[in-house]
C-alpha positions in Angstrom: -142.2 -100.5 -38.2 -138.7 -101.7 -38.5 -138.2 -103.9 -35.3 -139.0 -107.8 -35.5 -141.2 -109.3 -32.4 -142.4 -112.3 -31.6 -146.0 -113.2 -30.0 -146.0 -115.2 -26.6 -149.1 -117.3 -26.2 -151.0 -115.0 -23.7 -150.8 -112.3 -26.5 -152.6 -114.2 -28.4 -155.0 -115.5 -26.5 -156.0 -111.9 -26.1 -156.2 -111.1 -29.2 -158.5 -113.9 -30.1 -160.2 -112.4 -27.1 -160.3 -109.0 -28.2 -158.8 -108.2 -24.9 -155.8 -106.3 -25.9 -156.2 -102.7 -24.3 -157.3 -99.7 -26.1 -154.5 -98.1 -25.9 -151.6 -101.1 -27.5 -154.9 -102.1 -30.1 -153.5 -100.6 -33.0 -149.9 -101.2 -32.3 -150.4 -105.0 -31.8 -152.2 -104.7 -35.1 -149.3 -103.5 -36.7 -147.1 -106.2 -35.1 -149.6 -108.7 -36.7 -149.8 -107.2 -40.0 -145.3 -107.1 -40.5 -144.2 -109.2 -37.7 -146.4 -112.3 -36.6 -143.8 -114.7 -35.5 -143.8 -117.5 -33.1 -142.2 -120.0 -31.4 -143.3 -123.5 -31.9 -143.7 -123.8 -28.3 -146.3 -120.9 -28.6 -147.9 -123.4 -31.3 -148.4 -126.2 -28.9 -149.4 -124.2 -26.0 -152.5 -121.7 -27.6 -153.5 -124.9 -30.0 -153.8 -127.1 -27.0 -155.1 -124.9 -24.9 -158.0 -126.4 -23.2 -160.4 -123.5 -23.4 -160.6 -123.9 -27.0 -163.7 -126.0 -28.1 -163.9 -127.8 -31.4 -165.0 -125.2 -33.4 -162.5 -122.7 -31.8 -159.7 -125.1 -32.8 -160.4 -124.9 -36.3 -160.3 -120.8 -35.9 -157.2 -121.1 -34.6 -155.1 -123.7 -36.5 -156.2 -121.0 -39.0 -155.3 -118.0 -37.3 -152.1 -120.2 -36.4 -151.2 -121.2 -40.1 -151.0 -117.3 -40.7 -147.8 -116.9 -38.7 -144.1 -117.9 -39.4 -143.3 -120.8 -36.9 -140.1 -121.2 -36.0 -139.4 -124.7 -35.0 -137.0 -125.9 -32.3 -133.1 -125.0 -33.8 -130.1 -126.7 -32.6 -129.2 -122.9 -31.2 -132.5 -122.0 -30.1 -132.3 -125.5 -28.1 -128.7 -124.9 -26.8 -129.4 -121.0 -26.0 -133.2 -122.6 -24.4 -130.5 -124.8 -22.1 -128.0 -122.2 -21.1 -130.9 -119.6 -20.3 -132.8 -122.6 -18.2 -129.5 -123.1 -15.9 -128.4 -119.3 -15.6 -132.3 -117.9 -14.6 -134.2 -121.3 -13.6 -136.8 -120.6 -15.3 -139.7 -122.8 -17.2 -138.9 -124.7 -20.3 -141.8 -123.2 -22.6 -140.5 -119.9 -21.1 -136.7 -120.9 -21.7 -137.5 -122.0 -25.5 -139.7 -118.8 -26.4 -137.1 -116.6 -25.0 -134.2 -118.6 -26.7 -136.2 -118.0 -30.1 -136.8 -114.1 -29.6 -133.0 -113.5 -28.4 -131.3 -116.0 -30.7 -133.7 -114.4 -33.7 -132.8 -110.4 -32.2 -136.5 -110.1 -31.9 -138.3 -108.3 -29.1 -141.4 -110.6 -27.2 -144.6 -109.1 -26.9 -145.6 -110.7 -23.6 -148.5 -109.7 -20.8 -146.2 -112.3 -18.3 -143.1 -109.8 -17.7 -142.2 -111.6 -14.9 -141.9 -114.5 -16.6 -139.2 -113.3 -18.2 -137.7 -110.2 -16.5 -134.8 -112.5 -15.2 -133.5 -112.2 -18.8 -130.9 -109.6 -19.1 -130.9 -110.4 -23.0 -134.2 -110.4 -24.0 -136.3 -107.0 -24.7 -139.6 -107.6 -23.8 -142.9 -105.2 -24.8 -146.1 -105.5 -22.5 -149.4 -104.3 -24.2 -150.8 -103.9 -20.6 -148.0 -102.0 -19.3 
């Protein structure tokens, strides 16, 4: 594969879903299988996502505890700031885009306009 991503939340919603489209389904799989890396933020948000019932959570902290989970650096919080002031943008957004630029990896993300602002960061939509 070669190239490094990291998963946004709604990615892996999906996938837990089995929502991701035909056409991306093998290519996230592959992402999965070399690359499944996420921010902590992604962490907190799909664990406390409130769709999830008991039982799901337990699926999850597992599926979760599969991944590398990279926590909230001093750079990835100073980068999370800078990006916040230059493109006003959400926090969680801010912090996941801080970790996939200040770690050269490319998002996997449905919510491109969450982070189209961002003239660093390389985003890949399964959807798109």
């Amino acid at each position: 594969m070669g190239k490094k991503y990291l998963i946004d939340t709604n990615i892996l919603i999906y996938v837990s879903r089995n929502t991701i489209p035909e056409s991306s389904n093998n290519f996230i799989k592959e992402v999965f299988n070399e690359s499944f890396k996420i921010s902590v933020i992604t962490e907190i948000e799909y664990l406390g996502w409130n769709k999830l019932s008991s039982e799901d959570i337990d699926t999850a902290t597992k599926f979760i505890d599969t991944s590398e989970i990279f926590p909230l650096s001093l750079e990835i919080k100073n980068l999370a700031i800078k990006l916040k002031q230059k493109y006003n943008i959400k926090l969680a957004d801010a912090v996941i885009a801080a970790t996939a630029i200040q770690q050269e990896f490319i998002l996997v993300s449905r919510n491109q306009k969450d982070f189209e602002k961002i003239q660093e960061l390389e985003v890949y939509n399964p959807f798109s």
